[in-house]
KOLZA-873786 format. One record per residue: residue in one letter; x, y, z of N, C-alpha, C, O in turn. Coordinates in steps of 0.02 Angstrom, whole numbers, plus 50000, padded with zeros to 5 digits. Atoms other than C-alpha are relative to their C-alpha. Layout:
N
aXYZXYZXYZXYZ/...
//
This chain:
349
x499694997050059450135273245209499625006449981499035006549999/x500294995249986449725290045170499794999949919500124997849872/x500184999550071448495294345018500365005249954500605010649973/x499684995450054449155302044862499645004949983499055005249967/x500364992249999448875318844850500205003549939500725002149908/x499704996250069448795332444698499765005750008499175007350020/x499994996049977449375347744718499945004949920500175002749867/x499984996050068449075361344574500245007250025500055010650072/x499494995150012450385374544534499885005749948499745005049889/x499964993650048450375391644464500565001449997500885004850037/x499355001649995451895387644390500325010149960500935010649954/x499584993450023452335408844312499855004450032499915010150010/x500124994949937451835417144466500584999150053500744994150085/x499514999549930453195423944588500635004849938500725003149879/x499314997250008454715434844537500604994749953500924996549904/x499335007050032455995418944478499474996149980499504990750009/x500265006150025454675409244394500074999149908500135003849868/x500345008949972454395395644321500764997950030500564995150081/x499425001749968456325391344385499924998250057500054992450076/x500055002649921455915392644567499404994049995499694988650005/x500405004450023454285381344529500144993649989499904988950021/x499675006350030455105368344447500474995650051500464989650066/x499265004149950456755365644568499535001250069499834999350120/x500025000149922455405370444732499494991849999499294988550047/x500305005850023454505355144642500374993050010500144987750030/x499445006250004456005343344630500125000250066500084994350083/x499995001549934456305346744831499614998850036499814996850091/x500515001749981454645344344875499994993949996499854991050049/x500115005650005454645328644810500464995550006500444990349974/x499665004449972455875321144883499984999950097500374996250127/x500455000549947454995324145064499284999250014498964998250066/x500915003949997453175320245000500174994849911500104996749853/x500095002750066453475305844872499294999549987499165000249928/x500534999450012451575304544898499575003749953499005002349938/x500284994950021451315319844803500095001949935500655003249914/x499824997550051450945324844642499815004249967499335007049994/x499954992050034450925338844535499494999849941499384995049904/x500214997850072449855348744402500195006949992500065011550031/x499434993050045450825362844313499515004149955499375001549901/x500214994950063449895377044217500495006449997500645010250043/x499624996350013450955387244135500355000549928499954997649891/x499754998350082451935391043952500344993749991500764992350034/x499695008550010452505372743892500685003349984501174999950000/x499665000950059453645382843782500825001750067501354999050050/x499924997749929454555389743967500084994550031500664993150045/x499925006149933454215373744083500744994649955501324993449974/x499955008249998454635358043977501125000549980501574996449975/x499055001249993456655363343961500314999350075500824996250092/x499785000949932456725365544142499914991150014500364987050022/x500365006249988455645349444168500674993449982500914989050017/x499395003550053457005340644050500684998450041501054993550038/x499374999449965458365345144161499534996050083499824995950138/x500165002249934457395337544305499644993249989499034993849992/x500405007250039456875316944242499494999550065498885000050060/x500155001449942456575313844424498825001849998498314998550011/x500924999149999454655323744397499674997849947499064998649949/x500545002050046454075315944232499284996150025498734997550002/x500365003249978453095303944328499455001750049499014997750066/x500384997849937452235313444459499775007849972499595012250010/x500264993349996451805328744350499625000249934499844997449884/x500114998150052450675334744234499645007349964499235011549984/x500014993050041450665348244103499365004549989498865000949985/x500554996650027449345361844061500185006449971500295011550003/x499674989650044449865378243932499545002950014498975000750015/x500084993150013449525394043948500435005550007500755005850060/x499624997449990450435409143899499635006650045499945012050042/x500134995049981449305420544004500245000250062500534995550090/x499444999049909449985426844178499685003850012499555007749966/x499884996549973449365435644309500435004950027500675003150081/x499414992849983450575453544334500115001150077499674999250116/x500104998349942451045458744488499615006250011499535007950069/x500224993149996450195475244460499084999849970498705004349952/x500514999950063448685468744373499375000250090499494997350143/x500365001249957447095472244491499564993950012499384990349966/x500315006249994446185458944574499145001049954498814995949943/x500644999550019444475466444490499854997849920499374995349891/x499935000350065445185466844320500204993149990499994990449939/x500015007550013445805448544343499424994750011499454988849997/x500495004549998444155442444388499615000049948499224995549933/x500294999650083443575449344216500284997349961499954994049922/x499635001350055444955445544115500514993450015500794990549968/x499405004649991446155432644191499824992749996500254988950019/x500445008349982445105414744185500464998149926500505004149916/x499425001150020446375409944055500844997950027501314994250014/x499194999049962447835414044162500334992450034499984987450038/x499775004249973448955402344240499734998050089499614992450111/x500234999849935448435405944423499094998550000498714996650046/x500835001349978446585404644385499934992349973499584988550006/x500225007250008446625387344290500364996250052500114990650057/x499895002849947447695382044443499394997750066499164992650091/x500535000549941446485386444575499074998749987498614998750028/x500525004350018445035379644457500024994350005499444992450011/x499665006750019445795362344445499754997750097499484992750122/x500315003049938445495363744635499295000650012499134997150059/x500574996249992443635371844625499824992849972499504990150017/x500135002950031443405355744494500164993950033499904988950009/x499875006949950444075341944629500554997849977500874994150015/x499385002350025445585339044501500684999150040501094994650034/x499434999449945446825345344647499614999350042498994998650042/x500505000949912446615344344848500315005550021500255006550082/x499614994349996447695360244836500215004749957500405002749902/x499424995050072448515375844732500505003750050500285006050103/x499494993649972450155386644795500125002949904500135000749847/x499964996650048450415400044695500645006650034500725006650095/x499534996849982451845413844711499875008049977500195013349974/x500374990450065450855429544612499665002650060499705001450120/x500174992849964449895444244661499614996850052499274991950038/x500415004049968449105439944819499325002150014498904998550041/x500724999450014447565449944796500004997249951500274991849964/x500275004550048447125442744636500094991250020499824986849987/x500045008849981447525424044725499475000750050499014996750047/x500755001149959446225427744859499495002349962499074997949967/x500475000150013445005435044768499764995949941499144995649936/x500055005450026445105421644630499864994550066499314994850092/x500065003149943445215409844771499104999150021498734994350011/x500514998449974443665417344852499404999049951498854997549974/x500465001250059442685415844686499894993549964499384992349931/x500295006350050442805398744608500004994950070499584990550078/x500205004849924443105390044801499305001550049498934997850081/x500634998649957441805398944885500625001750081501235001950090/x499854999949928441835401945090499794993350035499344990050009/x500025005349921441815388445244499515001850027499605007550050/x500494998649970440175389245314500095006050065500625006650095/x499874995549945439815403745449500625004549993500745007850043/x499364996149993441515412945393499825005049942499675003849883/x500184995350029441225428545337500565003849938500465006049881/x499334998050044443005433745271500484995650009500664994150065/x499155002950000444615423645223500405004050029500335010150027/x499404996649970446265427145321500564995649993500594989549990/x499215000350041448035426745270500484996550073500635000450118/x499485004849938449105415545407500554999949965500694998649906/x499095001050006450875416145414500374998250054500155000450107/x499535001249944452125410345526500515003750028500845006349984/x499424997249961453385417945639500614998550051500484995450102/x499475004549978455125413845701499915001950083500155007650083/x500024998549958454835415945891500664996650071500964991550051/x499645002149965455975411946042499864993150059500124990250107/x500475008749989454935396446081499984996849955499714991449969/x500185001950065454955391845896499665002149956499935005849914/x500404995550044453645397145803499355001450020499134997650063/x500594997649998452065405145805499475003549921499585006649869/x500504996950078450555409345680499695006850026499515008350082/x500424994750000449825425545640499445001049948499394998249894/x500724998650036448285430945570499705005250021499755006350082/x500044999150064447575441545485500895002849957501275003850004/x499384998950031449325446245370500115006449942500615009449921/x500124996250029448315457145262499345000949958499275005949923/x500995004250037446305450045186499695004850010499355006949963/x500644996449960445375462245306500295004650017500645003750068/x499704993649974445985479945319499515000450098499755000550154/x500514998649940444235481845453499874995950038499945001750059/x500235004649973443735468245560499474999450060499654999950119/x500515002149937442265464845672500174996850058500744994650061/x499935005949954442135454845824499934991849981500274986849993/x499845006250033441515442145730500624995849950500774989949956/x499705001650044442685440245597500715000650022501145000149978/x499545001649957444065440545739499894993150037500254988250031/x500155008449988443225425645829500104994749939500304988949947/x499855007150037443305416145672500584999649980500744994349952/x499434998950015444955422145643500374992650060500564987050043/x499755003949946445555414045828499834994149995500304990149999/x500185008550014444745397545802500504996949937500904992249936/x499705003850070445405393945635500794999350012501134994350004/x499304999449974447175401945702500234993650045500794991250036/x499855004149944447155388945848499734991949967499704986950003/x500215005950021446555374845739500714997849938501024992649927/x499475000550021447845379245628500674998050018501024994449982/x499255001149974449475379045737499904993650045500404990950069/x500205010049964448675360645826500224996349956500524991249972/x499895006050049448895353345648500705001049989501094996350001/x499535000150022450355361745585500594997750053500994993250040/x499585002649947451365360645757499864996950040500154997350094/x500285005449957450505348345832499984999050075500094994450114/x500064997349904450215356546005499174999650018498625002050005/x500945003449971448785348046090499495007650020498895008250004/x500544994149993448155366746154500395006149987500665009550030/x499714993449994448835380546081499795006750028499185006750023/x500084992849965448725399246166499745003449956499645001049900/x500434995650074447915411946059499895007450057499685007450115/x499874994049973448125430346106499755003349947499685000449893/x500374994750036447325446546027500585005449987500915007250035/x499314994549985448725459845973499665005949997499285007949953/x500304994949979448355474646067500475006449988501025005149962/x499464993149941449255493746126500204998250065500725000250089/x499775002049928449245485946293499614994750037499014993450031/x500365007949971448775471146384499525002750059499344998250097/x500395001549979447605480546483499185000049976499075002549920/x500565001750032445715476446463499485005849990498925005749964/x500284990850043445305497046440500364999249936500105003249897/x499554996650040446605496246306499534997849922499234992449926/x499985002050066446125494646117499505002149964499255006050005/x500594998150025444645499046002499324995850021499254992550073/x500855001749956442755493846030500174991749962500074986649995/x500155007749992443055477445917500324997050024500074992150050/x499305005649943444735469546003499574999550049499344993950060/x500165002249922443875473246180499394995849990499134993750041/x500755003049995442265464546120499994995149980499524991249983/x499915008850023442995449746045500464997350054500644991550051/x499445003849946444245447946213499235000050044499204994550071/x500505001849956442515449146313499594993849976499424989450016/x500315006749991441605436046219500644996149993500434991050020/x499775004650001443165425846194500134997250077500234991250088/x500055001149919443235425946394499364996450029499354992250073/x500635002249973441485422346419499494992349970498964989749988/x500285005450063441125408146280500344991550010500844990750045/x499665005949974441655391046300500224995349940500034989449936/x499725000450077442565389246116500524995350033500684995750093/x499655005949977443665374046130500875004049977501285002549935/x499134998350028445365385146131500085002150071499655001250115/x499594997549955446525393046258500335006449969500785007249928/x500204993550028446105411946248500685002450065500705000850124/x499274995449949447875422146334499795004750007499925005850066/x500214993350008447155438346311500425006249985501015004449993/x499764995350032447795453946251500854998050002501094996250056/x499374997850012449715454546180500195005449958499835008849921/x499654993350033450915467046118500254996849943500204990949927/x499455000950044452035468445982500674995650015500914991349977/x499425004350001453585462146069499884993350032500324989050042/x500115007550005452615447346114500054994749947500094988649952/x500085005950048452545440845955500724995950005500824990350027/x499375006849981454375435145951500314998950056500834995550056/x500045003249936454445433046117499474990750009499554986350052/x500425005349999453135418746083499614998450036499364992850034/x500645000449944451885423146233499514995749994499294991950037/x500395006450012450745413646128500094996249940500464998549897/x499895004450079450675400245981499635004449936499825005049878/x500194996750076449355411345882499785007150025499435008750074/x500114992650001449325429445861499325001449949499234999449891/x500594999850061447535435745799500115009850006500365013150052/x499944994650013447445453145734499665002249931499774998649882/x500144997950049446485464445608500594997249925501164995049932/x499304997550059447405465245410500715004350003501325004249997/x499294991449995448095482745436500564998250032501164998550016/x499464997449925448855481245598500624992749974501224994149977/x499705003649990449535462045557500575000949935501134998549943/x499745000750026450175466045402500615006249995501115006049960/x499474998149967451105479545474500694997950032501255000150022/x499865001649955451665469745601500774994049953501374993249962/x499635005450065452425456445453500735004849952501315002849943/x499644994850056453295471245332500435002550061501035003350050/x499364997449939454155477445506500404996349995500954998049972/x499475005849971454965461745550500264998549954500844996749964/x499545001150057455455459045376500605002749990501145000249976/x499424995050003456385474045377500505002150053501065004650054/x499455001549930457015472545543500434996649976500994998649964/x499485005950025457705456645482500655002149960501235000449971/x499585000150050458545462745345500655005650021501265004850013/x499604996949960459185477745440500554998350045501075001450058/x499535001949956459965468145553500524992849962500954989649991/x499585003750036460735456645427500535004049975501135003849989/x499394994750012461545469845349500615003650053501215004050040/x499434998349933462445477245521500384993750003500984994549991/x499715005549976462945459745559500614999949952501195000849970/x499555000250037463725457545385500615004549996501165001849989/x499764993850000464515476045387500615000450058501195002450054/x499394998949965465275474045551500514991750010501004991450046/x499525006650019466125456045521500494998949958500984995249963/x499634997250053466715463545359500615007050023501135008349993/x499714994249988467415478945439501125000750014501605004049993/x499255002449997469165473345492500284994249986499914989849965/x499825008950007470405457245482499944996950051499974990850059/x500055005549941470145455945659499374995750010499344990050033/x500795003750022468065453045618500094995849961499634991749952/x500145005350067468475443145484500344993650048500094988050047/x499965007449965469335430745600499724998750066499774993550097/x500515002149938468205433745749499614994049973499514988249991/x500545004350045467085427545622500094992749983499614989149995/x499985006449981467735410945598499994995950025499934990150004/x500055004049933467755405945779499245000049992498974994750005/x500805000349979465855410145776499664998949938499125001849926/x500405001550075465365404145602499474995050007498964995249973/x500425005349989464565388545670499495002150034498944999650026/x500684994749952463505401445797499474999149953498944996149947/x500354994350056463095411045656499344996849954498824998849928/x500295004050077462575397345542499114996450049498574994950022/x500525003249955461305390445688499345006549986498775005949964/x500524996049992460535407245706499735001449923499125002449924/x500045000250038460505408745528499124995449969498564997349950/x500605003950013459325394945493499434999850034498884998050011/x500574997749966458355399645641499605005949989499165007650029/x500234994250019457885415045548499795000549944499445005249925/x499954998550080457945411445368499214998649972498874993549974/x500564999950007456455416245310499504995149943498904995449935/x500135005050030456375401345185499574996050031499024994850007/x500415002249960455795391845331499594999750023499424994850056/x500434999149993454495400045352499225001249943498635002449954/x500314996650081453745403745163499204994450009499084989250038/x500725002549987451955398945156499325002050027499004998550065/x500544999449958450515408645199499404998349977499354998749916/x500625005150004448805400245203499425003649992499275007050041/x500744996949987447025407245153499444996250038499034992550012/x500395003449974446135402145308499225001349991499075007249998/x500624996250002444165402545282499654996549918499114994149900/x500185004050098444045396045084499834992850018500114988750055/x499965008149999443325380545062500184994849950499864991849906/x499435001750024444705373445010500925003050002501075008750019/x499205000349969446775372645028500205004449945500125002249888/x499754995250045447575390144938500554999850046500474999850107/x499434996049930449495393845011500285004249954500435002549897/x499714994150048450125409744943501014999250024501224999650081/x499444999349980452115408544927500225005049998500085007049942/x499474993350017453215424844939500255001149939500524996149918/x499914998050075453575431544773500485000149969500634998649911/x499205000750034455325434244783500314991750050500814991850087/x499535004649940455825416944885500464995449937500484997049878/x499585006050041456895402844800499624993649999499044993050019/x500355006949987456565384644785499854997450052499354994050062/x499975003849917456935379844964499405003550017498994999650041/x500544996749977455525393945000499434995149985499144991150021/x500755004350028454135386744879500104994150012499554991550004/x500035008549987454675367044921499465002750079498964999850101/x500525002949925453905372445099499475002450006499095001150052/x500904997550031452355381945022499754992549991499274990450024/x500655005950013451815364444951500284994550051500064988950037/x500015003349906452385355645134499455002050009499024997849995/x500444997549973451105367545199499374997349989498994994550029/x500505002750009449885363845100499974992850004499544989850038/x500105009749993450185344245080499654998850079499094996350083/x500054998849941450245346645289499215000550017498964997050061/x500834995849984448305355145289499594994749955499214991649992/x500205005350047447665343045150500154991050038499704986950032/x499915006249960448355326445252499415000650049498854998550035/x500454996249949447475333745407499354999049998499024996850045/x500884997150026445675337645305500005005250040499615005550088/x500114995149951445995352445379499375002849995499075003050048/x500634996850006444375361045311499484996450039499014998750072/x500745002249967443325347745370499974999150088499474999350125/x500054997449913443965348445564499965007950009499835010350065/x500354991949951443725369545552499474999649985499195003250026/x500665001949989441975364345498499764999250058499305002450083/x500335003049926441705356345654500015004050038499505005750068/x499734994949951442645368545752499355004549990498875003950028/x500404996350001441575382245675499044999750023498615004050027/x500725002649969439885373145738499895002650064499335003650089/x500144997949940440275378945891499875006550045499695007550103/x500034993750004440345396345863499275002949994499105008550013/x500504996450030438735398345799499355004150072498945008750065/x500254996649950438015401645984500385007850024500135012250058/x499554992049970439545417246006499725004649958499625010349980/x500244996750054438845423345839499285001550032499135007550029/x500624995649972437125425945923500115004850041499975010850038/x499834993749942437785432446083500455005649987500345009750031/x499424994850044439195444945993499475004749985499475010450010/x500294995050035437745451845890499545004550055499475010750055/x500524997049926436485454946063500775006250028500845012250019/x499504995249989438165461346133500255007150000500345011550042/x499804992850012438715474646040499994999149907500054993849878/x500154999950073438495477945855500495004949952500355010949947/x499314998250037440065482645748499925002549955500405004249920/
//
């Protein structure tokens, strides 16, 4: 039987909140009855929604405040001023052992660097990184970094790949996942001094993963490998493209289906297609990205998603929290601590 878990919510963070919160609350919990809730946020706001939903009286409980993290508000100025806020007594509640988790849907600098401040770091990990998932033509795949680390070392790429490949074992439960570096070109001249120096020690080191070595861009949804590691910059590039790809190509689709009566009844023969690829894309399915590196379970949800989005933010986390995920990348990271000598003899970043 699985233990009961408590997840803490920054219930007025995200675009549609507290609404999405509430109803991604009520679908959550009807795929983790195990799981229960702590709410900070404006009573005066929650408890009409709450009202309309009996189903969570039992599995949730309340905490006011009318303060909120902004989307615009800086993360420096919220570490002065925001310990009030809804998002910081969330991710205290976990700092305090009260939760075994927080999702939150707000600014996502001010959630990592809160985060980073009352959780602390994971032994040996120098910087947190932002994991997200990707719809690939194998299923899915994780990426990392998403956006934490504009710069990155060799090191702070090795701990990236470990955590990445420890990550997509639990979440997709692939006995050895692949783990690739995203390059300019897959050959081993190609890329700056730290990619080639973290694909040389990840070649030469005997880290308990399955190192692919350099990929491209159209590998990622191709699915070459299960985890994509990559600086901030470049990944969170790599994320804001495909978004907009996406959407780009939603719009053509719609545009030319709409265009005549003969599209409009093509369109019915292929509605059932449509509806397949649909869900194989919908980026609901994917909502959830993870601050790997904290010690402790943060999942940042998308800001603008719906309920169906945030129900699979606190999957994610429930998912990583079942697991103990922190305390198997503990272990993992034990093993590193010999690449971390030889990296630094190496070459020095």
């Amino acid at each position: 039987m699985t233990k009961r878990i408590k997840i803490s919510l920054d219930a007025m963070g995200g675009d549609y909140a507290p609404n999405v919160v509430i109803h991604g609350m009520k679908i959550a919990r009807i795929k983790l009855p195990y799981v229960d809730f702590l709410l900070f946020g404006d009573l005066i706001k929650l408890k009409p929604l709450l009202e309309q939903c009996p189903e969570l009286t039992n599995c949730c409980q309340l905490y006011h405040t009318d303060k909120v993290v902004n989307n615009n508000d800086k993360p420096s100025h919220v570490l002065r001023h925001g310990k009030q806020s809804s998002m910081w007594l969330a991710i205290d509640a976990v700092a305090r052992g009260e939760a075994n988790g927080i999702v939150s849907a707000g600014n996502t600098g001010a959630l990592m660097a809160i985060s980073k401040h009352l959780l602390g770091m994971l032994h040996d990990v120098d910087r947190p990184a932002i994991a997200g998932f990707f719809p690939t033509e194998r299923g899915k795949s994780v990426m990392l970094d998403l956006g934490a680390n504009i710069d990155c070392n060799a090191n702070n790429l090795i701990d990236f790949a470990v955590m990445g490949e420890m990550f997509a074992r639990i979440i997709f439960n692939i006995e050895n996942p692949t783990v690739g570096l995203l390059n300019v070109g897959s050959e081993e001249t190609k890329g700056n001094d730290s990619i080639r120096a973290t694909a040389s020690i990840l070649r030469q080191c005997n880290l308990p993963l399955t190192f692919y070595g350099f990929v491209e861009g159209n590998d990622i949804a191709s699915g070459t490998v299960d985890v994509v590691v990559s600086d901030g910059f470049t990944g969170n590039i790599a994320l804001k493209s495909a978004e907009g790809l996406s959407r780009l190509y939603t719009r053509f689709l719609r545009d030319a289906l709409l265009s005549s009566w003969i599209s409009r009844l093509g369109y019915l023969l292929v509605r059932s297609a449509l509806r397949k690829v649909e869900l194989k894309t919908d980026p609901r399915h994917y909502n959830g990205a993870v601050f790997l590196g904290l010690n402790g379970i943060a999942v940042k949800s998308h800001g603008g998603t719906d309920a169906i989005g945030f129900a699979n933010a606190i999957c994610v986390a429930t998912e990583l929290i079942v697991h103990d995920f922190n305390d198997r990348i503990n272990q993992e990271l034990d093993h590193i601590k010999t690449v971390r000598e030889l990296s630094s003899k190496v070459i020095t970043i």
